[in-house]
N, C-alpha and C positions, 0 to 999 in steps of 0.2 A: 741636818738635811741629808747628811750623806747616808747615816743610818735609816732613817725613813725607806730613802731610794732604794739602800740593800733590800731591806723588808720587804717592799713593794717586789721587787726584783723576784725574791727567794719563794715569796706564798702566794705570788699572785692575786693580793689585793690587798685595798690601803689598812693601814690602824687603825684601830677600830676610835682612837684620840679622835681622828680625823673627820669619821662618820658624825659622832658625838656631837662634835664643834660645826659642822657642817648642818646637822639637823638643827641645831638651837638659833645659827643664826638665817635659815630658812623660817622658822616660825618667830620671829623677832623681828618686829618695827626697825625700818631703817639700819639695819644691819651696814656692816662696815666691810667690805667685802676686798683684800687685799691681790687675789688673785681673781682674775677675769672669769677664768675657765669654772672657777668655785660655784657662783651664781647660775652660768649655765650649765654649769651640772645639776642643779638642785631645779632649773628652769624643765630641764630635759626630765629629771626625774618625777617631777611636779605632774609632767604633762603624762604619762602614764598613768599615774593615779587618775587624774581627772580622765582621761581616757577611756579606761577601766570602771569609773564610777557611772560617767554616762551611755555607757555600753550596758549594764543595769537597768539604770531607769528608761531608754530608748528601749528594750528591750520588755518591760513589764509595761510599757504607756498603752499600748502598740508603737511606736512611730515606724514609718516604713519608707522606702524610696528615697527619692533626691532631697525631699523635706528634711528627713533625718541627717540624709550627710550634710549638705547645707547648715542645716541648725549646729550637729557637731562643729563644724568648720570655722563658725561664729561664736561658740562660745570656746572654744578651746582658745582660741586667740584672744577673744577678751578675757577670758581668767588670766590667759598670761600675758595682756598688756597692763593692768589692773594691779597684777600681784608685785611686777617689776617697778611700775612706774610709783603708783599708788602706794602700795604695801612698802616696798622697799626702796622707793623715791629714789631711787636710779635716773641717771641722765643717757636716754636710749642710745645716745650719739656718743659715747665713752663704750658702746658694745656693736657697733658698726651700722647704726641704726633701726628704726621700728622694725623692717623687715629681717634684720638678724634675730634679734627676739623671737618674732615672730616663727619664723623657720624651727628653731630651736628644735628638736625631739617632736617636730611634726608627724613627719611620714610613719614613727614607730609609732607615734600615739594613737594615730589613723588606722594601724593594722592591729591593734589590741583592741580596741573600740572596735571595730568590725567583727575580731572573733568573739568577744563577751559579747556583743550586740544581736550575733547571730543563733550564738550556744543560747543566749538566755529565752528570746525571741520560739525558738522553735523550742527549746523547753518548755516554756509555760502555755502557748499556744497552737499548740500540735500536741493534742492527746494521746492517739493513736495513732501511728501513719499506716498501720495491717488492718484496720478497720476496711476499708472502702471498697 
């Protein structure tokens, strides 16, 4: 442990052991999860992707206005009440309950969704803006 911590220390980020084991038991049924913080990291990380993915598709649908944040704000939360409870059958009350989850890597996922929602939106759907 104590070598890890040097590492960590020395290069300013973890082992790549650590990535590895971290990814395999993010995509694996029921994982065994020793450290708290492990799960919300991979909860936090989880929610950028899906952030990023539906900033994509909200962006080529059209979807536009308070419908889209709304919808965002619904499905982000149910992928990651779904993915902890369901997928990795966690007991939400051992991580300070639903709304810890919940919360989890929010507010970054909401501002990555917004800029790929925006960039992709006015890409595909704004041709020209010196036309007019």
């Amino acid at each position: 442990m104590a070598t890890q911590t040097r590492t960590l220390e020395r290069n300013g980020k973890a082992p790549k052991t650590d990535v590895a084991k971290s990814w395999s038991k993010a995509i694996t049924k029921n994982s065994v999860f020793e450290d708290k913080d492990e799960l919300l990291d991979i909860v936090y990380w989880g929610r950028q992707v899906v952030g990023m993915i539906l900033g994509v598709f909200f962006g080529l649908v059209p979807l536009k206005g308070v419908v889209a944040l709304a919808l965002f704000s619904i499905l982000s939360c149910a992928v990651t009440y779904f993915y902890c409870v369901n997928f990795q059958g966690i007991d939400e009350e051992e991580y300070g309950g639903v709304w810890e989850l919940l919360k989890e890597g929010f507010m970054t996922s909401f501002a990555s969704f917004l800029v790929v929602w925006i960039i992709v939106y006015n890409g595909v759907h704004f041709d020209n803006l010196n036309d007019g």
